[in-house]
N, C-alpha and C positions, 0 to 999 in steps of 0.2 A: 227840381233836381238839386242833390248838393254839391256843390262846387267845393274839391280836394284841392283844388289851387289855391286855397287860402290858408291853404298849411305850408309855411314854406319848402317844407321838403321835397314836397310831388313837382317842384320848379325841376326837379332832379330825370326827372318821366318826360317821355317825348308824346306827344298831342295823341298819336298812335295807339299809344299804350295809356294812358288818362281814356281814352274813349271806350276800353275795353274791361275797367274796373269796375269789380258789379261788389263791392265791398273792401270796407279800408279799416286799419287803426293806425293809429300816431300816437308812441309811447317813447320811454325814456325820458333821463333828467336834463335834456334841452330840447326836447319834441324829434330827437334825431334821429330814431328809428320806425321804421311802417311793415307791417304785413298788409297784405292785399292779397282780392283771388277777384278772378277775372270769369268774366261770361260763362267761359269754358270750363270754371270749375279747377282754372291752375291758379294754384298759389304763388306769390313773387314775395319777396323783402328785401329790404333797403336800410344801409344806416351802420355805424359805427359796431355793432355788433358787440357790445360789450356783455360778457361772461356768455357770450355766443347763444345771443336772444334773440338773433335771425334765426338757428334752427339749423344752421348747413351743415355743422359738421367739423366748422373750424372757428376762431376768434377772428378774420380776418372781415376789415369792414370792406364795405361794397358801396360805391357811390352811384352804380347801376345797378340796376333790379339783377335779381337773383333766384331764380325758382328752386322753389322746395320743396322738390320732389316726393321726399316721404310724405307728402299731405297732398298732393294731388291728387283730383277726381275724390277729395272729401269736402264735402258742403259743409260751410261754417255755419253754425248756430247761433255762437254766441261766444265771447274771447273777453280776456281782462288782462290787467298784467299789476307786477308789482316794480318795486323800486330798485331792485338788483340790478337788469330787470328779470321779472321770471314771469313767464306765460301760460296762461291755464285756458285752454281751447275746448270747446265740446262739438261734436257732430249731431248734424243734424239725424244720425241713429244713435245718440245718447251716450257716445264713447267719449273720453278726455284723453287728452294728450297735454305734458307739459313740458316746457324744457327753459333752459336761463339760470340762472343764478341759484342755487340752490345751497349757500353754507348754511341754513336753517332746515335744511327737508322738506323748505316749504313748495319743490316737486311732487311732494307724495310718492317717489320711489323707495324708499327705504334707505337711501344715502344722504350724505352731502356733499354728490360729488357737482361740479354745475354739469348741465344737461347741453353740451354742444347738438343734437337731436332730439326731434319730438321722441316722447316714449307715452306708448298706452298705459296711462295708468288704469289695472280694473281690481287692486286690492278691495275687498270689500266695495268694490262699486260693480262687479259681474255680471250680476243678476239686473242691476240697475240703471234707467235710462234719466241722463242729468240735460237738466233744460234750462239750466241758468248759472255761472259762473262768479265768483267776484276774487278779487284779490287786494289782502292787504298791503304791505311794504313788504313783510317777509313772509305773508301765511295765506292759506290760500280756503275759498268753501265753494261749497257743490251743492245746488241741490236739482232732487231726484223729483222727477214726474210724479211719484207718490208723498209727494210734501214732506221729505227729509235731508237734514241738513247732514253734511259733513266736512269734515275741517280736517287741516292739519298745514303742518311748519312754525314758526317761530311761533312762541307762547310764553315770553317771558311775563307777560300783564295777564295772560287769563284769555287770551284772544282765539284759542283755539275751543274753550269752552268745556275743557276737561275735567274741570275744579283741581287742578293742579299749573304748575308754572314749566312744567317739563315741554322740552319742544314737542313736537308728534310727526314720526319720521311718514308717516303710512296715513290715509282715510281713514278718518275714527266719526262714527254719527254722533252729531250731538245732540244729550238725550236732556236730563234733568227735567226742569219747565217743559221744554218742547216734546220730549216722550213721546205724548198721546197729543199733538197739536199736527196740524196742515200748513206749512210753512207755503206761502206764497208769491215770497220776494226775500231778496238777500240786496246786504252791501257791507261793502268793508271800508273804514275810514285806514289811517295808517299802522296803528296795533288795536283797533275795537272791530266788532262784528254787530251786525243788524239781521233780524230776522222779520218779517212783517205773516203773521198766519190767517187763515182764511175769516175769520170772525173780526180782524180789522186790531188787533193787540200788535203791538211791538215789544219783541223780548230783544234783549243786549247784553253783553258781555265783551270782557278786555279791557283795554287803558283807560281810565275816566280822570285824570289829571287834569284837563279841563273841561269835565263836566261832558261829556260826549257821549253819554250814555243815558243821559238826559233822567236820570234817579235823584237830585237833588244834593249829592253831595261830589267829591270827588277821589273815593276809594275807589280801588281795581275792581273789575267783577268777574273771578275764573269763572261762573255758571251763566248761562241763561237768566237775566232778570228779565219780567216785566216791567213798563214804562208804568206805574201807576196814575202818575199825573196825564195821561193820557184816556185816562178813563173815561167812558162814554163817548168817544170819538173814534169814529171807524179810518184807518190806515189803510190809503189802496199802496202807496209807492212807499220806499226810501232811498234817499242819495245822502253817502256821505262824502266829506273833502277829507283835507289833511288828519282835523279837529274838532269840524264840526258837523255836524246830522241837520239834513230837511227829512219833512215826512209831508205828503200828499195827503189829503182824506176824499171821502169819497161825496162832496160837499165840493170840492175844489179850494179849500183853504190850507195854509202852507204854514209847519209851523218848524222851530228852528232852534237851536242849542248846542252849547259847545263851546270850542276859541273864537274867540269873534276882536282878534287883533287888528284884523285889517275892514271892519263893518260885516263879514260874511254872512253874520247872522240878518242884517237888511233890517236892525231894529234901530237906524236911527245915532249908534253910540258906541263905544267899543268895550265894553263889558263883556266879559263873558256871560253864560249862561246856561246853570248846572238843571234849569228844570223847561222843556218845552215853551216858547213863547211865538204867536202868533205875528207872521210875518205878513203885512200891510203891503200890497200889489196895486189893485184897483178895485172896483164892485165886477168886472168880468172875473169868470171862473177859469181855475188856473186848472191846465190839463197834463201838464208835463216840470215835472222838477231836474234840476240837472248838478253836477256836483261830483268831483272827482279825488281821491288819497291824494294825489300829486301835485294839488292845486287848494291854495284858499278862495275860490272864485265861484259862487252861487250863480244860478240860471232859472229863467221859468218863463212857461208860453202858456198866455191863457186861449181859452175860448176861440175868442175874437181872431186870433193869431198875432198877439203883440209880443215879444221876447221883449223880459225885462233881463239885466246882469246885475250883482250887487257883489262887495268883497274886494279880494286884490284885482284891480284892472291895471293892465298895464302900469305897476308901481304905484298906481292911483290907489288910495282906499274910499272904497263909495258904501257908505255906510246907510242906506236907503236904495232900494230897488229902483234901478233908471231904467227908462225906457228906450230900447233901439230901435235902429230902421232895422234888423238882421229878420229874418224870416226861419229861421230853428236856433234851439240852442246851440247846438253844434256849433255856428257862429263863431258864438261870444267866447268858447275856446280855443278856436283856432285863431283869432283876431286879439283877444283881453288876458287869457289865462298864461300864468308862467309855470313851469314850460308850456308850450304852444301843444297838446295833446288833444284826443279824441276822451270823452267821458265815455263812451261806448262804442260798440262798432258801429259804422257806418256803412249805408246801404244807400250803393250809387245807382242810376241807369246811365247804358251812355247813351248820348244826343249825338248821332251819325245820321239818322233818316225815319222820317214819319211812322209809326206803325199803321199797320191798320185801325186799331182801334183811337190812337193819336189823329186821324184824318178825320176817321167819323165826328169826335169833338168838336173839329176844326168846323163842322160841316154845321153843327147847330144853328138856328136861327138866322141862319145867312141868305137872306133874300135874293140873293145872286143864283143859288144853285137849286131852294126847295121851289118843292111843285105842289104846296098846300099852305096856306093859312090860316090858324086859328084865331079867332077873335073873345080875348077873354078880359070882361072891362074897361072896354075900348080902346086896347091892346091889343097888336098882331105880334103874335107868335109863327117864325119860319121854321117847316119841318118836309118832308119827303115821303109820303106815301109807302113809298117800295120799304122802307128804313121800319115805318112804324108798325105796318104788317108782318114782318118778320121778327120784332121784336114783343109786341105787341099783340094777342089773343084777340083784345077786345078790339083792337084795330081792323087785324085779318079779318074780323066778321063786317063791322060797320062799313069800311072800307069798300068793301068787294062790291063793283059794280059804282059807285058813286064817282059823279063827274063832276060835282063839286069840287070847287077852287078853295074856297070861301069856308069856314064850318065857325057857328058861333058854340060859344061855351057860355054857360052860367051858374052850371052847379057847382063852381068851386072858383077861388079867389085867384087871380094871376098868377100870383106867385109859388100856391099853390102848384098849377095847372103847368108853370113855365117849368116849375121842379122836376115835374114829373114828364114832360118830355125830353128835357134836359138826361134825366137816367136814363131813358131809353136810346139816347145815344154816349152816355159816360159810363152807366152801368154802378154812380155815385152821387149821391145829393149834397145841395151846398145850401142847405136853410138853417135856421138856429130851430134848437130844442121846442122854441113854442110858434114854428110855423109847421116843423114835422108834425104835429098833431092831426094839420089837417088833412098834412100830405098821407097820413095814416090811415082817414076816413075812405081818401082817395081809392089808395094801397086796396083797403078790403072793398072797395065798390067796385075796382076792376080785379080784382082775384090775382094780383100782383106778387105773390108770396115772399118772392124777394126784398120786394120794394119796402115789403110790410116790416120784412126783418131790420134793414137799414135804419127806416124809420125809427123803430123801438131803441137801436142803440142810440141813435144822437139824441132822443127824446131822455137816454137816461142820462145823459151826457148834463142835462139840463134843470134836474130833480134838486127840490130844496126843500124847506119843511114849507115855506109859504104853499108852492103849489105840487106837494103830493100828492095832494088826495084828489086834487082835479087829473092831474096827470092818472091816479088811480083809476076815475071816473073814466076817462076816454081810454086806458086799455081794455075796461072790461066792458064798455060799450061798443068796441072794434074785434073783440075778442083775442087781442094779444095778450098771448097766456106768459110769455115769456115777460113782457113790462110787466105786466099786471105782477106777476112774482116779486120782483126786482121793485114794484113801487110800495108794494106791501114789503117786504121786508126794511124796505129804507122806514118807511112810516111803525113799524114796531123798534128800529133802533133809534127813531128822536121822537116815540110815542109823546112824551108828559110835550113837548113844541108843538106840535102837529094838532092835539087834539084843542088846541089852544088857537089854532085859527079859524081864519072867515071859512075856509072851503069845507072844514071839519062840521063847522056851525050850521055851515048849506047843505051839507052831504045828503043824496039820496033815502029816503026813509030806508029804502032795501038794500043798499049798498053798506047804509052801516050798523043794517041785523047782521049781513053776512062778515063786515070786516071784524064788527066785535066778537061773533062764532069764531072765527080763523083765528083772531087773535087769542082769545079764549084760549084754542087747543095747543097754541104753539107757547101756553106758561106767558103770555105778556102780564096780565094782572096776578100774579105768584110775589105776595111778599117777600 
């Protein structure tokens, strides 16, 4: 769970009201204002209220929570905000609302008047359901479930993306580059925009003064460019800071560009850096980048779950990725970054009492309470009869009638086996990418279809050019149609590596007639 008491402001909230928080942000230029919405679906804010970025109604600050009624019983989706501040909110039915600071329009109401209440903005967004927000210092973008972007507010550098410097009072899409593209991730540093599209390209546009657009020079960009020097590298994330841009690939490496005054870029030196340069973590694969307009302070958790921070810490500059004890990014901004902000929202649970499915957890392997033990490589595993039958098919059958204490196992490894009755009472597995394998084999031996699904994602979790083609081998041996897509597609996007290793060199005679057919039809060998 994440702990909001490390933001100083929630000091401000009584333990009552901390337990009833089921989503937060911490924004502003000293971390001094919070929105939140609670279990129930009410919204509260807190904080200095400047250009009335609480949303009440009035400029008047509040050192007590404050509910905000016009947004009550709406499910937050996803929220950002800028430097004014001004706040750009979407529902979870795909409506925005904005309100805050608006002398740029970067509201999207058609004014610039500041917005003391939320207002639905649906110019040109009516028809359209928006699943992802970000916002710059004055400008704000949307995008829409059907992979489109739109922008509007402050555009003096091109950051709105119009090929002009005029503000933009209203939603305008933007088209250029992105036209005919599936945009699938947004971020805005302080006046530049990111778009990351389905094929793994990152286009940019707005301020590139130092190099933040990561094009190799440092000209504005009014349009959509693509990152060229990115080529052949597929993009799942980006975060940007003040100045600078990370970007994710789908490999788990993290690469970096932009102002790099205070080390943000984590290369070691404080240079800037006008073209993508790969940011050194560890050999664990990094699953989360982190990075916010209102901060020079970089973040990353790989794999393993290590949070490293690099950039401005606490006035420190650490110009190489250190590693924390912290357990999410979120952390290292509420503890390192100045001001003390959230880089996104936060999604709390409160800890007031056990759930049901919190008990069952509790209940695994605890030789106090089960009434079966399994014996897998002269390992006892503690489980519960009553528990595995009702989750369990293959249970309900073997089970019934058996007065056995005792049951040995042998067709699958411990850890395998502990995995898998472990989800039968978590409903989630805790193995790395190359022991889900086997738990895969498991998965389809007991007709697990769940379990199968899980599997497949942490196994993609794990996918490198070393072991595609094995990882290949075992989904179309298990029959996971959904890896097997996902391993073949990876192996056509680092083709010319792949075909270059042991596994490719061992591959099943029949395995690669059919991968070279497939490949074949999808233009891989196309001059």
């Amino acid at each position: 769970m994440l702990d909001v008491g490390k933001w100083p402001i929630f000091s401000l909230c009584s333990e009552e009201e901390l337990q009833l928080i089921r989503q937060a942000c911490v924004f502003g230029s000293a971390g001094n204002e919070v929105l939140y919405a609670t279990v129930n679906d009410e919204i509260f804010v807190l904080g200095t209220n400047c250009c009335g970025c609480l949303g009440l109604g009035d400029v008047q600050s509040t050192i007590e929570p404050r509910r905000l009624d016009s947004l009550s019983g709406k499910k937050i989706a996803c929220l950002s905000y800028g430097s004014g501040p001004h706040i750009v909110l979407a529902t979870t039915e795909g409506e925005v609302f904005t309100w805050g600071h608006n002398a740029y329009s970067q509201l999207g109401n058609g004014t610039t008047n500041h917005g003391l209440v939320p207002c639905h903005i649906s110019t040109n967004l009516s028809n359209k359901q928006v699943i992802e927000v970000a916002c710059g210092s004055y400008h704000s973008l949307v995008l829409t479930s059907d992979g489109e972007v739109f922008a509007w507010g402050y555009n003096n550098s091109g950051q709105v993306g119009s090929g002009s410097t005029a503000n933009q009072p209203i939603p305008r899409r933007v088209t250029g580059c992105l036209q005919n593209k599936v945009v699938v991730n947004i971020a805005c540093g302080q006046m530049c925009s990111m778009a990351v599209v389905d094929t793994g390209e990152v286009y940019v546009w707005g301020y590139n003064g130092n190099g933040q657009l990561g094009l190799g020079s440092s000209g504005n960009q009014p349009t959509p460019c693509r990152i060229a020097a990115l080529q052949g590298i597929r993009v799942q994330r980006v975060a940007c800071g003040y100045a600078h841009t990370l970007v994710l690939t789908d490999e788990g490496q993290v690469y970096a560009w932009g102002a790099n005054s205070y080390g943000q870029l984590g290369t070691g030196n404080k240079s800037n850096q006008s073209y993508p340069t790969p940011v050194v973590v560890e050999k664990d694969r990094i699953i989360e980048i982190a990075a916010c307009h209102s901060a020079h302070t970089s973040a990353a958790r790989t794999q393993g779950g290590h949070v490293y921070m690099w950039g401005q810490c606490r006035g420190q500059s650490v110009v190489l990725p250190h590693l924390t004890h912290f357990s999410c990014t979120d952390d290292v901004f509420a503890c390192f970054a100045s001001p003390a902000v959230t880089w996104r929202l936060l999604s709390v649970e409160p800890d007031d009492h056990l759930t049901v499915a919190e008990s069952l957890k509790r209940e695994f392997d605890n030789p106090d309470t089960a009434d079966l033990t399994f014996l897998v490589d002269g390992k006892y595993i503690y489980a519960h009869k009553v528990l595995l039958k009702i989750r369990c098919e293959h249970f309900r059958s073997s089970l019934e009638g058996n007065e056995d204490d005792i049951v040995e196992m042998s067709e699958f490894s411990y850890p395998v086996y502990r995995a898998f009755l472990e989800y039968l009472y978590t409903d989630s597995i805790s193995l790395s990418p190359e022991e889900a394998v086997g738990l895969l084999d498991l998965a389809t031996f007991y007709r697990e279809n769940r379990l199968k699904k899980l599997c497949q994602q942490t196994i993609k979790q794990g996918i490198c050019e070393e072991n595609a083609i094995a990882l290949l081998s075992a989904a179309v041996k298990y029959d996971a149609q959904d890896l097997e897509e996902f391993c073949f597609r990876f192996c056509i996007n680092h083709l010319t590596v792949v075909t270059q290793t042991s596994g490719f060199a061992e591959m099943d005679h029949d395995l690669l007639k059919n991968f070279i057919s497939k490949a074949s039809r999808v233009g891989a060998f196309k001059n």
